[in-house]
Every structure is written in structure tokens, then in C-alpha cells.
One Martini backbone bead per residue (centre of mass of N, CA, C, O) as a GRO file, in nm:
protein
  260
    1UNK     BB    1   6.086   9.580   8.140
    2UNK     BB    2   6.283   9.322   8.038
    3UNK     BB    3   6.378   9.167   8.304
    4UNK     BB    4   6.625   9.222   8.516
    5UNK     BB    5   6.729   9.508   8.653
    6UNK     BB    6   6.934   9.710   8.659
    7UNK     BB    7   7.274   9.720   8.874
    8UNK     BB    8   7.405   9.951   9.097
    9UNK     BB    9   7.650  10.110   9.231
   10UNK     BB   10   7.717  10.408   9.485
   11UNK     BB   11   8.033  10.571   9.517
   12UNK     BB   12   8.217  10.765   9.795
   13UNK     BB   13   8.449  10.953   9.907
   14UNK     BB   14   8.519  10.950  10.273
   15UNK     BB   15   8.658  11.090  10.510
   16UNK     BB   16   8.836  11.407  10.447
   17UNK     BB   17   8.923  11.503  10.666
   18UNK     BB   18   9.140  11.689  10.934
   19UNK     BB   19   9.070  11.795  11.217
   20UNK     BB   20   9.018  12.153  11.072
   21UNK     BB   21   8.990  12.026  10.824
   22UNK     BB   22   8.734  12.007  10.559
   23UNK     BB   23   8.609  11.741  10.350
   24UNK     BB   24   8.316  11.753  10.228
   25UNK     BB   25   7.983  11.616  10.264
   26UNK     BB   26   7.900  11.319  10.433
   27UNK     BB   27   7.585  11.331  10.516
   28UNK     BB   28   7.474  11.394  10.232
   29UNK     BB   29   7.623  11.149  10.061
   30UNK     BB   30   7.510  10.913  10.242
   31UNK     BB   31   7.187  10.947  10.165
   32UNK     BB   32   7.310  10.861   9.827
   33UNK     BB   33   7.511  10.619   9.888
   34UNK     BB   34   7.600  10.289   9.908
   35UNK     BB   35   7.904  10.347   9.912
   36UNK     BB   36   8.189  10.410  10.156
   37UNK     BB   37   8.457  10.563  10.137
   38UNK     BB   38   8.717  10.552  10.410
   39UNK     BB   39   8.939  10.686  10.534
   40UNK     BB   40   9.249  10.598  10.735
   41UNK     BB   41   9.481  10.855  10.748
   42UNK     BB   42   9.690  10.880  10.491
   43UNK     BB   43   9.547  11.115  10.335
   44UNK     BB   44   9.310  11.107  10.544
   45UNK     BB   45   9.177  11.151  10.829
   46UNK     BB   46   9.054  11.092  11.169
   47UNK     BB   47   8.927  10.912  11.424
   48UNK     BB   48   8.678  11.072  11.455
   49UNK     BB   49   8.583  11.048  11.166
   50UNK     BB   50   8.585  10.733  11.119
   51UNK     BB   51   8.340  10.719  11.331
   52UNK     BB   52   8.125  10.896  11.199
   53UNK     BB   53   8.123  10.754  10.938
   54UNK     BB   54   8.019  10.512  11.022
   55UNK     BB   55   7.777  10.563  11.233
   56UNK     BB   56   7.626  10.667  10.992
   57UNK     BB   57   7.632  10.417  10.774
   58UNK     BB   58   7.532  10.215  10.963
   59UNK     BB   59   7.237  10.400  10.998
   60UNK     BB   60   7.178  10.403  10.671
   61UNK     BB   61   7.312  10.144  10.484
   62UNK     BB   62   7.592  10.149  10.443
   63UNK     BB   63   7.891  10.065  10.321
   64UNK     BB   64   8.229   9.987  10.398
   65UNK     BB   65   8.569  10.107  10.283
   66UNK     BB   66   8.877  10.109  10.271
   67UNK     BB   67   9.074  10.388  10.208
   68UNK     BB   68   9.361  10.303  10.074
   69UNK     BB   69   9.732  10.475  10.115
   70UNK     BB   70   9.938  10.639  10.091
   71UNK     BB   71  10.182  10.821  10.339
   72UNK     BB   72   9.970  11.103  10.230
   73UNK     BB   73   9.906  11.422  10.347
   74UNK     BB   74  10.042  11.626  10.165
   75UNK     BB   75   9.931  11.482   9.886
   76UNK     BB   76   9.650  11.335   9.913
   77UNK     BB   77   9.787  11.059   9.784
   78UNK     BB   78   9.922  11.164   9.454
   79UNK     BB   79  10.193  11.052   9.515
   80UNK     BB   80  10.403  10.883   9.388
   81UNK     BB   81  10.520  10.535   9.514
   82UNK     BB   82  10.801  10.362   9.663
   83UNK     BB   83  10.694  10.056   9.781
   84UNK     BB   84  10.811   9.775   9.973
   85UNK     BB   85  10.580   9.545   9.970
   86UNK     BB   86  10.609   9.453  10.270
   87UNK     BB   87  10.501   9.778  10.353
   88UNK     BB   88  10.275   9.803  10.191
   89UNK     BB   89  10.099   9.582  10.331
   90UNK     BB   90  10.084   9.674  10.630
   91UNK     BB   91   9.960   9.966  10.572
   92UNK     BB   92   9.741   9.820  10.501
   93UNK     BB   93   9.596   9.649  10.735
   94UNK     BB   94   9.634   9.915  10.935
   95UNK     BB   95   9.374  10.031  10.792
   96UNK     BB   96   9.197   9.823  10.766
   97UNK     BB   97   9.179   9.833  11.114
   98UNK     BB   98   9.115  10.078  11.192
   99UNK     BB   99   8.798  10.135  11.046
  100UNK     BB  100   8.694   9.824  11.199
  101UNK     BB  101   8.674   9.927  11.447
  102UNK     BB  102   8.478  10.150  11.397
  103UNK     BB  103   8.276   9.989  11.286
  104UNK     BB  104   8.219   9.757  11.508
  105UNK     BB  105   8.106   9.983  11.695
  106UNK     BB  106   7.854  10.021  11.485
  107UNK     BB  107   7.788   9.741  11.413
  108UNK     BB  108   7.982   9.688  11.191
  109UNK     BB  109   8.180   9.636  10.844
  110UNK     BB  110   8.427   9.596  10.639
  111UNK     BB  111   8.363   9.481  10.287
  112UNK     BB  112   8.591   9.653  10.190
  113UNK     BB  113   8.828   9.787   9.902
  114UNK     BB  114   8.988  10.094   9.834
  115UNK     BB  115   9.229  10.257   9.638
  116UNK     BB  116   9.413  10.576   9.624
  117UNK     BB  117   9.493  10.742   9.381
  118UNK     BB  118   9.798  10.642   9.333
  119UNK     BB  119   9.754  10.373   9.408
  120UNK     BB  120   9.538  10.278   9.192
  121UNK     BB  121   9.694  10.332   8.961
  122UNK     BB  122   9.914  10.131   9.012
  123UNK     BB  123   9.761   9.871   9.092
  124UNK     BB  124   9.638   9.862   8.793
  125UNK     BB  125   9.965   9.771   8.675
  126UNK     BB  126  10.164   9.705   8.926
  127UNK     BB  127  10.230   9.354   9.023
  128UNK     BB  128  10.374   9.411   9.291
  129UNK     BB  129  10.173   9.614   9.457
  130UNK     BB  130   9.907   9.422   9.377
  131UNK     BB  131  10.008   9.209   9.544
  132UNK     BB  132  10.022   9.362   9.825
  133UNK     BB  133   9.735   9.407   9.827
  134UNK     BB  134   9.616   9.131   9.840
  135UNK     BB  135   9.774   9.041  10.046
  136UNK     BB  136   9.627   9.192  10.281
  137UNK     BB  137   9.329   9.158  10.249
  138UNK     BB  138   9.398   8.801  10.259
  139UNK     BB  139   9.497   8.846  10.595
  140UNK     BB  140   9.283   8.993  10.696
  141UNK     BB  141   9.015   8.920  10.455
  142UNK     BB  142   8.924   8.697  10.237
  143UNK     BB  143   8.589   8.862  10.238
  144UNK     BB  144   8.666   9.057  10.044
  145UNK     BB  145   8.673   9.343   9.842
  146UNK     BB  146   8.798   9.461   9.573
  147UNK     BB  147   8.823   9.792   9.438
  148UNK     BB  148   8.876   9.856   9.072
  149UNK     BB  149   8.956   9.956   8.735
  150UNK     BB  150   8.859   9.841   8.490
  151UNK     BB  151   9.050   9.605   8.345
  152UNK     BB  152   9.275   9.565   8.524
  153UNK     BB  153   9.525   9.362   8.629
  154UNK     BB  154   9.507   9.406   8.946
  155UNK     BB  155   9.245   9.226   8.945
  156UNK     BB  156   9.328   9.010   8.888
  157UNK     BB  157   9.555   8.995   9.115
  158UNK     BB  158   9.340   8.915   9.326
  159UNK     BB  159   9.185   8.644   9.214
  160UNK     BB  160   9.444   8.490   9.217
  161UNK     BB  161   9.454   8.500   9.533
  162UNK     BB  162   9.091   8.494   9.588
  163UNK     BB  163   8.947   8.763   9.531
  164UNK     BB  164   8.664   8.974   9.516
  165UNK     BB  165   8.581   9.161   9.270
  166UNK     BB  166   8.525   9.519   9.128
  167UNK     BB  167   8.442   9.723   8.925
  168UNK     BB  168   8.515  10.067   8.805
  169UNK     BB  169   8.348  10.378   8.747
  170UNK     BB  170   8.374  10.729   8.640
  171UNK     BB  171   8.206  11.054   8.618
  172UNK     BB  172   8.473  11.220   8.705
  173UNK     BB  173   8.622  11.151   8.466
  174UNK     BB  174   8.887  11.091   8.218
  175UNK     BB  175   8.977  10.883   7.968
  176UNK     BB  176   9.139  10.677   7.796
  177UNK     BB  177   9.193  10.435   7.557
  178UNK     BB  178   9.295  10.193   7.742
  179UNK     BB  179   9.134  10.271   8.058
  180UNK     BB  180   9.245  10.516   8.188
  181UNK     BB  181   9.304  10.763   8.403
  182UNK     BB  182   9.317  11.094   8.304
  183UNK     BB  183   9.550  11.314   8.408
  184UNK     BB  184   9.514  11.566   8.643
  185UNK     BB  185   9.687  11.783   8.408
  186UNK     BB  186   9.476  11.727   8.207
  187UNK     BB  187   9.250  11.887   8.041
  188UNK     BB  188   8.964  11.706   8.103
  189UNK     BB  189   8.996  11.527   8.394
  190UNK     BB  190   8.804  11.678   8.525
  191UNK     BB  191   8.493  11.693   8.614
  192UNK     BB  192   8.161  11.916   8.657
  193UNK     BB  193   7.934  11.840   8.472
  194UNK     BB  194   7.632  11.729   8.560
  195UNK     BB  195   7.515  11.667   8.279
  196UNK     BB  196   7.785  11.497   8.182
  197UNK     BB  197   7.789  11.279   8.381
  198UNK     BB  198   7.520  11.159   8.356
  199UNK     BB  199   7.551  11.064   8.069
  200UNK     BB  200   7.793  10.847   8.146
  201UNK     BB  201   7.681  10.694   8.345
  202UNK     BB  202   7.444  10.614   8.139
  203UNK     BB  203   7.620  10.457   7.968
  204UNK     BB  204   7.762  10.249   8.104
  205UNK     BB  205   7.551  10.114   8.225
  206UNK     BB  206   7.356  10.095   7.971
  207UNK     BB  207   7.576  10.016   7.737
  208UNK     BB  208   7.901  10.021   7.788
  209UNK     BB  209   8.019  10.333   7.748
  210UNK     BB  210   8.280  10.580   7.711
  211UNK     BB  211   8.415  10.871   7.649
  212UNK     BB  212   8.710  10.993   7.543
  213UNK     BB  213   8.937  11.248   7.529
  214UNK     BB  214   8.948  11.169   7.218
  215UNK     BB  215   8.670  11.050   7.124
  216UNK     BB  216   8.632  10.778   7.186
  217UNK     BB  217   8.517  10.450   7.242
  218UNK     BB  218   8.449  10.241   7.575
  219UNK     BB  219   8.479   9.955   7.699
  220UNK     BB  220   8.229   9.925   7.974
  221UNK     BB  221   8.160   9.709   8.314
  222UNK     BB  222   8.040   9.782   8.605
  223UNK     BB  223   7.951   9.770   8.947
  224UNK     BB  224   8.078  10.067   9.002
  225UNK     BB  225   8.035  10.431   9.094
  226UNK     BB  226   8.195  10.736   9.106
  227UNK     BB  227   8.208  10.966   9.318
  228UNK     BB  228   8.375  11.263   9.424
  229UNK     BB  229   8.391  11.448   9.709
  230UNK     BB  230   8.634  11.649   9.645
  231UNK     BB  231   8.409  11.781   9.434
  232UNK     BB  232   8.268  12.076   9.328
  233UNK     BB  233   7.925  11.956   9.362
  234UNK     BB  234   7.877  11.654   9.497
  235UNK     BB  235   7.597  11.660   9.565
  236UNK     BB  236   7.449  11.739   9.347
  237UNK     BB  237   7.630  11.488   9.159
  238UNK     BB  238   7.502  11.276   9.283
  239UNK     BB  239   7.181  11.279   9.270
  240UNK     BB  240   7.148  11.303   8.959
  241UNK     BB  241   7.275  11.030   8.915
  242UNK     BB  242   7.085  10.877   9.070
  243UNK     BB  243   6.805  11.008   8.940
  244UNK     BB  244   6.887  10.875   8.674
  245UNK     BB  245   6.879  10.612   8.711
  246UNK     BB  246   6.598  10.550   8.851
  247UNK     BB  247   6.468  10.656   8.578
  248UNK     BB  248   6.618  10.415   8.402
  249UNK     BB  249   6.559  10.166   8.583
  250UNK     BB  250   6.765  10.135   8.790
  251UNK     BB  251   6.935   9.958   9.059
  252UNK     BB  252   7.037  10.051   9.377
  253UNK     BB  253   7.349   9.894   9.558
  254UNK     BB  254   7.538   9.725   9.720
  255UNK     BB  255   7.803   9.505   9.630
  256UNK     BB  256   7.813   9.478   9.938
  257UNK     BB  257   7.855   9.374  10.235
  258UNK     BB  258   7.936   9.299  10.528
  259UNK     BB  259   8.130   9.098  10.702
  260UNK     BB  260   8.037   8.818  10.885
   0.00000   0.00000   0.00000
């Protein structure tokens, strides 16, 4: 292959068991992941939870990101949510501090943020709520980067603030024609299918395209994809994900380290 190889991040949301409830296999996919989001306690998460998975990413060399959310641990954050800017940047802080604090003690640090959920989706296209996250990330720490949906304004308005931003697409979601995540009530809108996602995954970052809800064809430049911990078969599906990458030229590695 002639020039540089491609290179992509592959992250997972982990740490969201709560308690005596577990969800997804967090030490299997830390083997395979480069980015870790990380529950902060406010869809899923609990202080237990989030010092073992910092403390196994830290031992792995796998990147740290707080994945925060609305406070809706009933909802597993996927409830829109009107929080009042300065209410909703606060309990932004709070996550991730909470998490940093984890990572710290495990001798590395949070690296990123990525919104969950309804916050994601929301911060997408909402500039106050957009504005509310970039303030608080860039007041807890302006060397952070923020992780969030490709081609959204909510990207620019982190920039416009000053953050690093990183575009992501995911491999087992499916898109709208506008570059939107098609809602989970839709069906096919969450993929289950190993051989669909990895074929997904490689046009993304190879060709630059992935099929929309609608058959129709979307221009996507990701710098991280994502496998969601809480799919099932995803260790399965994030392996061949993974597999299929490296097998195509691709070099994976995490797009951010700790911050300094």
C-alpha cells in the first residue's frame, strides 16, 4: 500500500453494570478496544465498576473517556432531558471528575468525553445544551478531547470553544440520510449482524460512505468507530470488527492518550 496506512480508533462503552446488575464483558472488550467510555455512575456506573475498568484500561494501554449522561439510571440515560445549561454542566464536571478521579488513582487520566444516549443525540443539534457540554469540559480541562457524532454542529460548537474534537461513527447503528443516528425504535436500527457491521465498518473508513436506513449512500470521514458494550454477541463483533481492519491495512490505535 502506497503512503501512510490508514488509522482509526475502535471504542466501546464500558463500565455499565450498577451493583449486583452486569452489563457487557468490560475485561474482554478492553483486550480488543483502543477507547474506553466509561460510565460515570449517571446511566450505569458505580464507584466499584469504574476503578476496575480504569484500572484493567490502565494495565491494557487503552485510552480513558468519561461517558456522561443524563442523570437517568431508570432510562439507562436514553431519555430526552431539558436540563437547564448551567444544571446540566455541573453534573457534566461532576462525571468527570468522578471517573478521573479513578483513572488518577490507576496512574493514568481521562483522555476524552463522550456524551451518552439522549445526550448524545441531543448535543448533536442543540447549541444550548452543545454549549453547556463544551463549558464544562473546558473548564474542567481544556486539553480533553470531546468525542461525538460526525459532521454535527454540536463538533463545531466544542471547537468554537476551543476543544479538540474527534468524529465518530458507529458500526452497529444505522444512519438517516442527514447523518443522524436512525432512532432505536425504528426497526434496523440497531444491527446485530457480525458480517454487516464489519462490511459497514470497512466502507466507513475505506471508502468514506456507509448505506443509510433508506438505501441511499452517506459521506462519513470517522476518526473513531464504535461497538456498543451493551449489544449482544459484542465481543464477538467487535473482534471481527477489529480483524477485519487490520486485515485491510488499517492501523488501530486510540486518537487521544491521557492528558498530560
Amino acid at each position: 500500500m502506497d503512503g501512510p496506512l490508514p488509522e482509526i480508533d475502535l471504542n466501546c462503552d464500558l463500565g455499565e453494570g450498577f451493583g449486583a446488575w452486569t452489563m457487557g464483558d468490560d475485561d474482554a472488550l478492553l483486550e480488543i478496544a483502543t477507547s474506553a467510555n466509561v460510565a460515570c455512575g449517571f446511566h450505569a456506573g458505580d464507584p466499584g465498576t469504574m476503578r476496575r475498568v480504569c484500572r484493567r484500561a490502565a494495565d491494557l494501554g487503552v485510552a480513558i473517556g468519561a461517558h456522561v449522561s443524563y442523570r437517568d439510571l431508570a432510562g439507562f440515560g436514553r431519555r430526552p432531558m431539558t436540563v437547564p445549561p448551567e444544571e446540566l454542566a455541573d453534573e457534566i464536571v461532576y462525571q468527570i471528575a468522578a471517573l478521573d478521579g479513578f483513572a488518577r488513582l490507576a496512574g493514568t487520566r481521562v483522555g476524552y468525553v463522550k456524551p451518552h444516549g439522549a445526550l448524545y443525540n441531543t448535543v448533536a443539534d442543540d447549541p444550548v445544551q452543545a454549549a453547556a457540554l463544551a463549558e464544562a469540559v473546558f473548564q474542567y480541562d481544556p486539553r480533553l478531547t470531546v468525542l461525538g457524532l460526525s459532521g454535527s454542529p454540536g463538533l463545531r460548537i466544542a471547537e468554537d470553544r476551543g476543544l479538540t474534537t474527534v468524529a465518530e461513527a458507529f458500526g452497529d447503528r444505522a444512519y438517516t440520510g442527514d447523518g443522524r443516528l436512525a432512532p432505536r425504535s425504528l426497526p434496523g436500527a440497531v444491527l446485530h449482524d457480525a458480517d454487516q457491521i464489519v462490511e459497514r465498518c470497512l466502507s466507513m473508513v475505506l471508502a468514506g460512505e456507509v448505506l443509510t436506513i433508506d438505501g441511499g449512500l452517506l459521506s462519513i470521514r470517522p476518526g473513531s468507530l464504535c461497538v456498543h458494550g451493551d449489544t449482544p454477541g459484542a465481543v464477538l463483533i467487535a473482534r471481527r470488527v477489529r480483524s477485519a481492519l487490520a486485515a485491510a491495512g488499517v492501523r488501530l490505535a486510540a486518537f487521544t492518550g491521557p492528558a498530560a
